[in-house]
C-alpha positions as semicolon CSV with decimal commas, in nm:
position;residue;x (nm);y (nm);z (nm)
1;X;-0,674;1,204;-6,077
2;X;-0,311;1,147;-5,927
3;X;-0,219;1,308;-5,584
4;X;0,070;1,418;-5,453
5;X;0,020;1,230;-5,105
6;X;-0,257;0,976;-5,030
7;X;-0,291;0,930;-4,632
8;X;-0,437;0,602;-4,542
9;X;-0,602;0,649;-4,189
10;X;-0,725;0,985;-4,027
11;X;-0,650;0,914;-3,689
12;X;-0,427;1,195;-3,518
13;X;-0,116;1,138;-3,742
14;X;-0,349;1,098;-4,038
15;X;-0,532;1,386;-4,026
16;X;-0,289;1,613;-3,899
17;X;-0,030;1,496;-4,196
18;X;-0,328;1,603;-4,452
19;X;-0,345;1,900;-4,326
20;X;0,033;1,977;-4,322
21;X;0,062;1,861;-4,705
22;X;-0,207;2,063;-4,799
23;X;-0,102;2,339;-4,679
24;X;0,255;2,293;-4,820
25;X;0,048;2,317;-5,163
26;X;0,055;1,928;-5,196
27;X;-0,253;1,717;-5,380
28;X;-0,374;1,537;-5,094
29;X;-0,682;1,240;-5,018
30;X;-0,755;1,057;-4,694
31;X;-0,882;0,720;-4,701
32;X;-1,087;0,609;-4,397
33;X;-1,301;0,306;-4,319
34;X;-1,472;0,434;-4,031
35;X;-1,749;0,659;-4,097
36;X;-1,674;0,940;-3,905
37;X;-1,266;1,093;-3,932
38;X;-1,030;1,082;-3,598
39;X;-0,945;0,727;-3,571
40;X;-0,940;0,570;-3,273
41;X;-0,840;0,883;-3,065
42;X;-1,097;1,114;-3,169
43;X;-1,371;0,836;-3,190
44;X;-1,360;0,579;-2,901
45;X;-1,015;0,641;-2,749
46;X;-0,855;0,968;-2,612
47;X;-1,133;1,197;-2,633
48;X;-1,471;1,024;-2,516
49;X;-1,222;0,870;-2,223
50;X;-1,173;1,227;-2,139
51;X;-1,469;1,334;-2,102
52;X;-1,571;1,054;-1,865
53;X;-1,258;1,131;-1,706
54;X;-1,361;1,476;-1,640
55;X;-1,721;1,408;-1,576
56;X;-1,648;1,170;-1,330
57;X;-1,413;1,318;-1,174
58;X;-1,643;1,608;-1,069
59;X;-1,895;1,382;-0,919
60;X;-1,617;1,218;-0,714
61;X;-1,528;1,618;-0,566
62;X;-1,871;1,714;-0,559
63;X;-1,933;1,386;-0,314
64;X;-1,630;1,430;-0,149
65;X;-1,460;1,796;-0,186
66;X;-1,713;2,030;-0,195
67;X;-1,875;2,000;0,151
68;X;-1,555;2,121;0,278
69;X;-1,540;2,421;0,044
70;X;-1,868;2,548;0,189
71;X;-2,048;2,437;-0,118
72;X;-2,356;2,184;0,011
73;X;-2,508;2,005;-0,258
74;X;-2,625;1,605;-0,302
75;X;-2,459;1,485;-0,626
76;X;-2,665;1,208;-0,805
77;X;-2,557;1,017;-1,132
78;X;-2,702;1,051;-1,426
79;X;-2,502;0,836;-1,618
80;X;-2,729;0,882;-1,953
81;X;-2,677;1,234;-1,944
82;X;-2,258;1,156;-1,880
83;X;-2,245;0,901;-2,152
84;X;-2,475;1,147;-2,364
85;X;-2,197;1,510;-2,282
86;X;-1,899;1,196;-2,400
87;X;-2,128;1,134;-2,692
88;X;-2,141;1,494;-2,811
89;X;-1,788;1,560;-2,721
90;X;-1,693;1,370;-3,009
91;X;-1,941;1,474;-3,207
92;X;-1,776;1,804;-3,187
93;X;-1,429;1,674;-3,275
94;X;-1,521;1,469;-3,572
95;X;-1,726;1,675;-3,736
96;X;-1,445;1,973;-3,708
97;X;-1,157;1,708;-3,864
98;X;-1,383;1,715;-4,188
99;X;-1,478;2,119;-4,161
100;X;-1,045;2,113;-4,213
101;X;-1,017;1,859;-4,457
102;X;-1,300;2,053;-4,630
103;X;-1,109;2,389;-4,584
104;X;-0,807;2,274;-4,719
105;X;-0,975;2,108;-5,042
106;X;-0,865;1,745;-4,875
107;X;-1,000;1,479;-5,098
108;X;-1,128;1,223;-4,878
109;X;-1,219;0,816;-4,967
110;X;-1,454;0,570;-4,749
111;X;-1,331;0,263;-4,739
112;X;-1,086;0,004;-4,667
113;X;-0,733;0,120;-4,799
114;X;-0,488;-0,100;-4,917
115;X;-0,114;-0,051;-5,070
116;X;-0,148;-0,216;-5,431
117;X;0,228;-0,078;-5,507
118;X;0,421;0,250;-5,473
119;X;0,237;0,492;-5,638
120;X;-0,127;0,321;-5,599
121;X;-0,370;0,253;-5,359
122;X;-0,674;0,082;-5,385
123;X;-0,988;0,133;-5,159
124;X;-1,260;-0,084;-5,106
125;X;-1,581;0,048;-4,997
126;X;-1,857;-0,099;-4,825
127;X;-2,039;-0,228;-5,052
128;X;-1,725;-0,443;-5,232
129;X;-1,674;-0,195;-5,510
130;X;-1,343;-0,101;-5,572
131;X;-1,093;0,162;-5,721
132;X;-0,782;0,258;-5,698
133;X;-0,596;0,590;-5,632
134;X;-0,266;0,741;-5,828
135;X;-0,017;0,902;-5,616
136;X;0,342;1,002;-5,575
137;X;0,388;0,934;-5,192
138;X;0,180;0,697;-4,953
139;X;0,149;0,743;-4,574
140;X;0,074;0,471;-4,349
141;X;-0,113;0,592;-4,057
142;X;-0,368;0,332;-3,980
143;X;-0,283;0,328;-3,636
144;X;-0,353;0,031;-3,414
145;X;-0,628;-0,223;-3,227
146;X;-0,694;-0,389;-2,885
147;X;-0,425;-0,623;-2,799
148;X;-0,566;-0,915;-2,595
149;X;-0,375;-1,135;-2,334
150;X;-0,068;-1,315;-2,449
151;X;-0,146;-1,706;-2,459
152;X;-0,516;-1,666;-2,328
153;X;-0,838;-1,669;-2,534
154;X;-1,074;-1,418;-2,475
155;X;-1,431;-1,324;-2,614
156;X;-1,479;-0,940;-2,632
157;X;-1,833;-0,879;-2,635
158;X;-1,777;-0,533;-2,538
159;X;-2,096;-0,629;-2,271
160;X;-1,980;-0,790;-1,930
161;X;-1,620;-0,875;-2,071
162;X;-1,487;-0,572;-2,256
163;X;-1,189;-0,368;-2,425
164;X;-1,184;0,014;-2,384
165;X;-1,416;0,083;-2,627
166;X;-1,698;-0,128;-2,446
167;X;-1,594;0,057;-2,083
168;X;-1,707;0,362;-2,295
169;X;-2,038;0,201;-2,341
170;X;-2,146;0,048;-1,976
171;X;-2,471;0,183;-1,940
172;X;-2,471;0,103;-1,558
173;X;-2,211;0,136;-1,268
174;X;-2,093;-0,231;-1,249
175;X;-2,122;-0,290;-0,852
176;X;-1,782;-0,500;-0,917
177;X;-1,467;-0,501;-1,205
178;X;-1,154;-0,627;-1,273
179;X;-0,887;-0,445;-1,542
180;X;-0,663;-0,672;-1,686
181;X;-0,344;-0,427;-1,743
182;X;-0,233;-0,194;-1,492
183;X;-0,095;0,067;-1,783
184;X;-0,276;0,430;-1,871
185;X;-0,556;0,262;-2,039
186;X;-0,690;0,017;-1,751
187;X;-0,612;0,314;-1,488
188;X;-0,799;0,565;-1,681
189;X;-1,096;0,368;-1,716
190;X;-1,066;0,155;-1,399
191;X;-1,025;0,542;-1,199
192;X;-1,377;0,656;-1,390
193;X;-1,584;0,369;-1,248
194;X;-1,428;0,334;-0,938
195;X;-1,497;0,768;-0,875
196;X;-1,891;0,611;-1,002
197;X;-1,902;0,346;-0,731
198;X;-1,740;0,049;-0,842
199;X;-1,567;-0,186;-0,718
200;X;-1,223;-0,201;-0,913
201;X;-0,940;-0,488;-0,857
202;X;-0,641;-0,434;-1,169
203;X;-0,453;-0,737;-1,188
204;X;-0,089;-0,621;-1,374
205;X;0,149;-0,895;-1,493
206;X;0,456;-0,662;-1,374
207;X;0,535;-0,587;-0,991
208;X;0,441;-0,254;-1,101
209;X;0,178;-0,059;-1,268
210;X;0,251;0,209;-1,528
211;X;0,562;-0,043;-1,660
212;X;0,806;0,209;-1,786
213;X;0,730;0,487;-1,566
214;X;0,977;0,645;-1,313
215;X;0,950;0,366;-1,020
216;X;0,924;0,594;-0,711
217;X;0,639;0,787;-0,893
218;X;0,438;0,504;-1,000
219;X;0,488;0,344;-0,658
220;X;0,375;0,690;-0,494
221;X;0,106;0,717;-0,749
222;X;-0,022;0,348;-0,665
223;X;-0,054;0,448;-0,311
224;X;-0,311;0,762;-0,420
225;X;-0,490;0,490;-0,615
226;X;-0,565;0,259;-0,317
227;X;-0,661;0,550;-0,099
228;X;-0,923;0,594;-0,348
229;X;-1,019;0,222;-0,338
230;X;-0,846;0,053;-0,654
231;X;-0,730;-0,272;-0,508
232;X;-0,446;-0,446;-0,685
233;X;-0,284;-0,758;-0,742
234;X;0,051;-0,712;-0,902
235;X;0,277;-0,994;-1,062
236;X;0,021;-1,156;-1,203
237;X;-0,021;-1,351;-1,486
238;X;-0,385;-1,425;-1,571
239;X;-0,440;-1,751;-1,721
240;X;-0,782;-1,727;-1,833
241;X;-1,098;-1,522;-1,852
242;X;-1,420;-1,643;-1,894
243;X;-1,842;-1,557;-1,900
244;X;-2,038;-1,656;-1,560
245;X;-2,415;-1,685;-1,484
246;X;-2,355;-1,358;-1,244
247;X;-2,079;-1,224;-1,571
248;X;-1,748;-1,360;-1,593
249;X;-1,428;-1,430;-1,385
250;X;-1,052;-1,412;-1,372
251;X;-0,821;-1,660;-1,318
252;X;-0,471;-1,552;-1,204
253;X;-0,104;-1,720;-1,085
254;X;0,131;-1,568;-0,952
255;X;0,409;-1,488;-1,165
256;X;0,677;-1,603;-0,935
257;X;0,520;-1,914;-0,892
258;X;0,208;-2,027;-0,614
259;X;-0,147;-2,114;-0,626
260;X;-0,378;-1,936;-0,858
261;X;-0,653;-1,721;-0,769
262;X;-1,000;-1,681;-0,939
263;X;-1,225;-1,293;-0,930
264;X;-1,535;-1,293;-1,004
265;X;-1,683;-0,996;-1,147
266;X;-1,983;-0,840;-1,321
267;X;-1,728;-0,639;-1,599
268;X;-1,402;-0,770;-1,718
269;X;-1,188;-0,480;-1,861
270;X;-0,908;-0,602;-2,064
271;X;-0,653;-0,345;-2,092
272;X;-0,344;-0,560;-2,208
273;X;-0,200;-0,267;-2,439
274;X;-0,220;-0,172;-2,812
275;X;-0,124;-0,365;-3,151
276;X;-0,027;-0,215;-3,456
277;X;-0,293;-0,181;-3,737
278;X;-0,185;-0,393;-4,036
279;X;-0,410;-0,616;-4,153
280;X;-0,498;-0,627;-4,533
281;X;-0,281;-0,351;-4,556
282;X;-0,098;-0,543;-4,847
283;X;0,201;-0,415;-4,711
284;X;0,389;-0,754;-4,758
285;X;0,286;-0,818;-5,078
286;X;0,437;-0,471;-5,172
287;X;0,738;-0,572;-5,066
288;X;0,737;-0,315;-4,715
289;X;0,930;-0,470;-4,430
290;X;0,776;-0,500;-4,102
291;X;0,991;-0,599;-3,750
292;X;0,947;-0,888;-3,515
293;X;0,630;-0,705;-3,342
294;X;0,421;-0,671;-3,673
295;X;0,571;-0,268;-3,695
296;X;0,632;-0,116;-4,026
297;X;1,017;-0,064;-4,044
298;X;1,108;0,293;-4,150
299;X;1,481;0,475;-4,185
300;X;1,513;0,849;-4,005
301;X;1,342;0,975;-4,255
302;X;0,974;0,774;-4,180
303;X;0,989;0,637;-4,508
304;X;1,027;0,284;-4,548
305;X;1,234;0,043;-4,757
306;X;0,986;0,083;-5,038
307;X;1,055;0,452;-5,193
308;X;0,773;0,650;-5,162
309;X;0,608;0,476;-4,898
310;X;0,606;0,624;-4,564
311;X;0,470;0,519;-4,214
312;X;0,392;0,704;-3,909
313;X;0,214;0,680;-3,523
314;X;0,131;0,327;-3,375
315;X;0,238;0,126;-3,671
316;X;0,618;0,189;-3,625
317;X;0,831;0,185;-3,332
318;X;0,788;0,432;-3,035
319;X;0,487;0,510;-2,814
320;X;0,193;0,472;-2,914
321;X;0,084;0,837;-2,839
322;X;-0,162;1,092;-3,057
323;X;0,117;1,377;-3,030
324;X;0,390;1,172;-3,087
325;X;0,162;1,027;-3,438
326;X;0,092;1,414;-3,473
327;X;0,498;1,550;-3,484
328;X;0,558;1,238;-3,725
329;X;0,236;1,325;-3,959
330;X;0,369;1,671;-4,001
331;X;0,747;1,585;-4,043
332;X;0,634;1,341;-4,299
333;X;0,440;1,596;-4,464
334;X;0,774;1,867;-4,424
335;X;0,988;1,575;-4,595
336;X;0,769;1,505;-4,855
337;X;0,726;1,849;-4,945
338;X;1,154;1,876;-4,954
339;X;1,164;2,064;-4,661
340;X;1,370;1,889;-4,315
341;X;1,086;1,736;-4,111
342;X;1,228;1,584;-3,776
343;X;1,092;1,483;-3,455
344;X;1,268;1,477;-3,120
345;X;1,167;1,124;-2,938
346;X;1,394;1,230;-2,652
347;X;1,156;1,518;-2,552
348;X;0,765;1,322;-2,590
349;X;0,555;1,415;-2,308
350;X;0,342;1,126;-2,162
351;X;0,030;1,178;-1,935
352;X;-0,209;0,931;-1,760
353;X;-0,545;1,131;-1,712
354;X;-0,630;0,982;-1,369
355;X;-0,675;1,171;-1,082
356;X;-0,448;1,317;-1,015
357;X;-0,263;1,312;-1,318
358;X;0,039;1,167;-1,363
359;X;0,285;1,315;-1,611
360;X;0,668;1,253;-1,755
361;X;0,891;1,360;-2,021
362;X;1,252;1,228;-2,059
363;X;1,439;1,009;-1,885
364;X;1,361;0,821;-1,572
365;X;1,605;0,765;-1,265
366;X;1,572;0,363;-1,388
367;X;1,658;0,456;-1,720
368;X;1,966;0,695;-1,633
369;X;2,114;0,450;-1,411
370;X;2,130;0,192;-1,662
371;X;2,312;0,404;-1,926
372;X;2,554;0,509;-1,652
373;X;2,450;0,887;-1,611
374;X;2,530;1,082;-1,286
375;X;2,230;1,297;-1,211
376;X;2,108;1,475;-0,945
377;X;1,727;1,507;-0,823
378;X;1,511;1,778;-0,716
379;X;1,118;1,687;-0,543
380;X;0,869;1,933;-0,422
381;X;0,537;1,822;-0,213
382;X;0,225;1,963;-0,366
383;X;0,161;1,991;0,042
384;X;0,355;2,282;0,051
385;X;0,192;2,482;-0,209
386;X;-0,019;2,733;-0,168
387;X;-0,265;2,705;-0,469
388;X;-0,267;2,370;-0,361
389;X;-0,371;2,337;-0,065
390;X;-0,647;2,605;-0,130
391;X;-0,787;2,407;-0,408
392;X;-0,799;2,068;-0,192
393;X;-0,530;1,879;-0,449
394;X;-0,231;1,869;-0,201
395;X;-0,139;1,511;-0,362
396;X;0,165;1,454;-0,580
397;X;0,499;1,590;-0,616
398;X;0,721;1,707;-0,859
399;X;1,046;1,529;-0,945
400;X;1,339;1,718;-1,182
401;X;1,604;1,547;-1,311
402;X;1,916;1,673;-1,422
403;X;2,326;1,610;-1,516
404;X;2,480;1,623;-1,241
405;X;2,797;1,776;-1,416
406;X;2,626;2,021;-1,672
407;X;2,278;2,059;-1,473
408;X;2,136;2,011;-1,797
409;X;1,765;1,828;-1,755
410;X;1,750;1,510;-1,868
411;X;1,360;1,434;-1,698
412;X;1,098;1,580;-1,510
413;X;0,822;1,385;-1,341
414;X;0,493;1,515;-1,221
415;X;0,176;1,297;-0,985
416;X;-0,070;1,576;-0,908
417;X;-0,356;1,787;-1,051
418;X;-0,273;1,972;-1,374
419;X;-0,003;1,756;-1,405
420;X;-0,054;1,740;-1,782
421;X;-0,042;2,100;-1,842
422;X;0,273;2,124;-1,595
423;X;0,459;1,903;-1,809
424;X;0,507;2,105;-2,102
425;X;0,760;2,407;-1,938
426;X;0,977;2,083;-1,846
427;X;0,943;2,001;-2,213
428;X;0,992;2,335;-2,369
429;X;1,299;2,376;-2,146
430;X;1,454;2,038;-2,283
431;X;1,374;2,088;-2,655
432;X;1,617;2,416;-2,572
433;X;1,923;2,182;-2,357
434;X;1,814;2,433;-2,059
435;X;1,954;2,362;-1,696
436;X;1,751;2,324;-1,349
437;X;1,867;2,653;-1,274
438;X;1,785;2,792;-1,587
439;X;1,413;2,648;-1,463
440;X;1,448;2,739;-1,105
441;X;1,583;3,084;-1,160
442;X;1,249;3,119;-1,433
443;X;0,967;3,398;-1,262
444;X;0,661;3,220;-1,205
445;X;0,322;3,340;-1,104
446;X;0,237;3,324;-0,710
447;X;0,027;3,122;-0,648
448;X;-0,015;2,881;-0,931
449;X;0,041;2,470;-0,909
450;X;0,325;2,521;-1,146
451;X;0,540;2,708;-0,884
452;X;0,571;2,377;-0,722
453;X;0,820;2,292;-1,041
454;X;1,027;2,582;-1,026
455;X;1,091;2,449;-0,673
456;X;1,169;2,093;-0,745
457;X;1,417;2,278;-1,026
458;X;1,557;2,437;-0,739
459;X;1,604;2,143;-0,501
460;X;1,776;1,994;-0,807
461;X;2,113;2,226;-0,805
462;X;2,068;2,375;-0,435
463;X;1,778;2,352;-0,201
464;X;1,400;2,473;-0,224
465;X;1,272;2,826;-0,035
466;X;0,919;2,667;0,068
467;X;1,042;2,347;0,258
């Protein structure tokens, strides 16, 4: 049988570019080596880290928040029963990726896929047999895999020295840890078992964590962090990690030069980033070109230089982000189809799920001051709102920026609780070109968090009511 589209992956850009060519009437199989669909995200990345997230985060307010509130209780961990709510969390997601493909008669192909030419793909399943699949388009959506630590051998056991999908696992509160990486992944994780009694030190080559971030929020956010006991050692380049009788250690130098500087430890979470999935791909011998960093090259279009092959989410240039895979698996699909599929990488919302939440879309100051862009900025405290202070989350603020000749928005910036959801007016309002005051002259519901951004708009082209 020859398809129409053959999607190898069914991560969040897989799965979601099925759908989308299915239900633009195209043939369409998924090949996927895992056993359950969802990829990384769904399986051992963005979802179960949620829920521990979430989980964790309750037992942090219910020891520290509630009292206050009037509400007396004495939290105790049951960190079976949290792993166990993570474990059917995913469960739930999985299993409702294959009720779609089902749905919308997606063929679907266990195995290893691999790109034998344009026009065929081959699978491999577990037990070595092989065959090979006929179809007009490929996509590429295989997503990517732990990175480790530039220049430094390390053993993952996913035990006492692990990657994120180990810190999933721990089944006990390690009394001490150190994350290698101070980006979303080692904060996210490193935040859950600090809030469950660890001890957590991130050592983060850069002089700042969250590298790419706005600078004044990531330095206010680092502040929160250390209030809530995350210690951190910044411009640091570790040199090696290794197993101990008591678990393992960390050696570290200074980046700028000076003695180095050994942690011991009873976990080791190394959180270095993300590399693209490629291997046995056969992408090279079918001729697809691939950049400096091991990404598939592609033209506006997602398709690369081999017709009829396509590549989208963590394999190609860009963040590696589930929504920004997701846009790209359904533009793919549009294109393919004939119709104009297009995503907007100017307007890609990025959250870290800490607490609180941090949140950005557009440019930072760092970033407009580079390119030469006058801009003018708008900040409101999360101290002076009213929902905010009733619900005991008075951290954060929220930062708008904007042109400071056409008041157009160019960013917005938000460290509080909610943050995440906040985000996405900011972002709606930019896919549109709207202004600050466009924002700031927007009705929004008293009280609610989200007033706090329709002041910050404000503050942007004239000044703020509440401060």
């Amino acid at each position: 049988m020859a398809y129409d589209v053959v999607v190898i992956g069914s991560g969040p850009g897989g799965y979601v570019c099925a759908i989308k060519a299915a239900q633009l009437g195209l043939k369409t199989a998924v090949v996927e080596k895992r056993e359950t669909f969802g990829g990384t995200c769904l399986n051992i990345g963005c979802i179960p880290s949620k829920a521990l997230l979430h989980a964790s985060e309750v037992f942090a307010e219910a020891s520290h928040s509630f009292d206050t509130l009037g509400v007396e209780v004495e939290p105790k961990l049951n960190l079976k029963k949290m792993l166990a709510h993570k474990d059917t969390t995913v469960a739930a997601n999985v299993s409702g990726v294959a009720f779609l493909f089902k749905k919308n008669k997606i063929d679907s192909f266990r195995g290893t896929g691999k790109v034998v030419s344009a026009g065929k793909v081959s699978v491999t399943a577990e037990d070595g047999s092989v065959q090979e699949i006929e179809t007009k388009n490929i996509v590429i959506a295989t997503g990517s895999d732990v990175a480790g630590i530039p220049g430094v051998k390390v053993d993952i056991d996913e035990k006492v020295i692990v990657s994120s999908t180990g810190a999933l696992e721990l089944d006990k509160v390690p009394e001490n840890m150190v994350v290698v990486g101070g980006g979303v992944i080692g904060l996210e994780l490193g935040s859950v078992w600090a809030r469950l009694g660890a001890k957590v030190t991130v050592v983060e080559y850069l002089d700042t964590i969250l590298g790419g971030m706005d600078g004044e929020v990531a330095k206010q956010f680092q502040r929160m962090l250390g209030k809530q006991g995350l210690a951190f050692k910044l411009g640091s380049k570790v040199t090696g990690v290794a197993r101990t009788d008591k678990g393992a250690s960390v050696t570290f130098e200074p980046v700028k030069g000076g003695d180095a500087e050994t942690i011991e430890a009873d976990v080791v979470l190394v959180a270095t980033g993300r590399a693209p999935y490629t291997n046995g791909l056969g992408l090279k011998e079918a001729g697809v070109e691939m950049d400096e960093r091991g990404r598939v090259k592609i033209d506006a279009h997602l398709q690369t230089n081999v017709p009829g092959i396509y590549a989208i989410g963590d394999v190609i240039a860009g963040p590696m982000l589930a929504h920004k895979a997701e846009d790209e698996g359904v533009a793919v699909a549009e294109i393919i189809a004939g119709q104009a599929g297009h995503v907007n990488y100017d307007v890609i919302p990025s959250v870290v799920y800490t607490s609180p939440e941090v949140a950005s879309v557009g440019k930072t100051e760092e970033e407009l001051k580079k390119a030469g862009v006058e801009y003018k900025v708008g900040k409101f405290p999360f101290t002076a709102n009213g929902r905010a202070r009733a619900m005991l989350h008075t951290d954060g603020f929220v930062k708008i920026l904007a042109d400071k000749t056409t008041d157009k928005v160019l960013g917005a910036h938000i460290v509080g609780f909610g943050a995440g959801e906040m985000i996405h007016e900011a972002a709606v309002l930019m896919e549109f070109g709207g202004s600050a005051e466009d924002l700031a002259r927007t009705c929004h519901a008293h009280p609610t968090m989200s007033e706090a951004v329709k002041e910050a708009a404000l503050a942007t082209f004239f000044k703020p009511i509440h401060i």
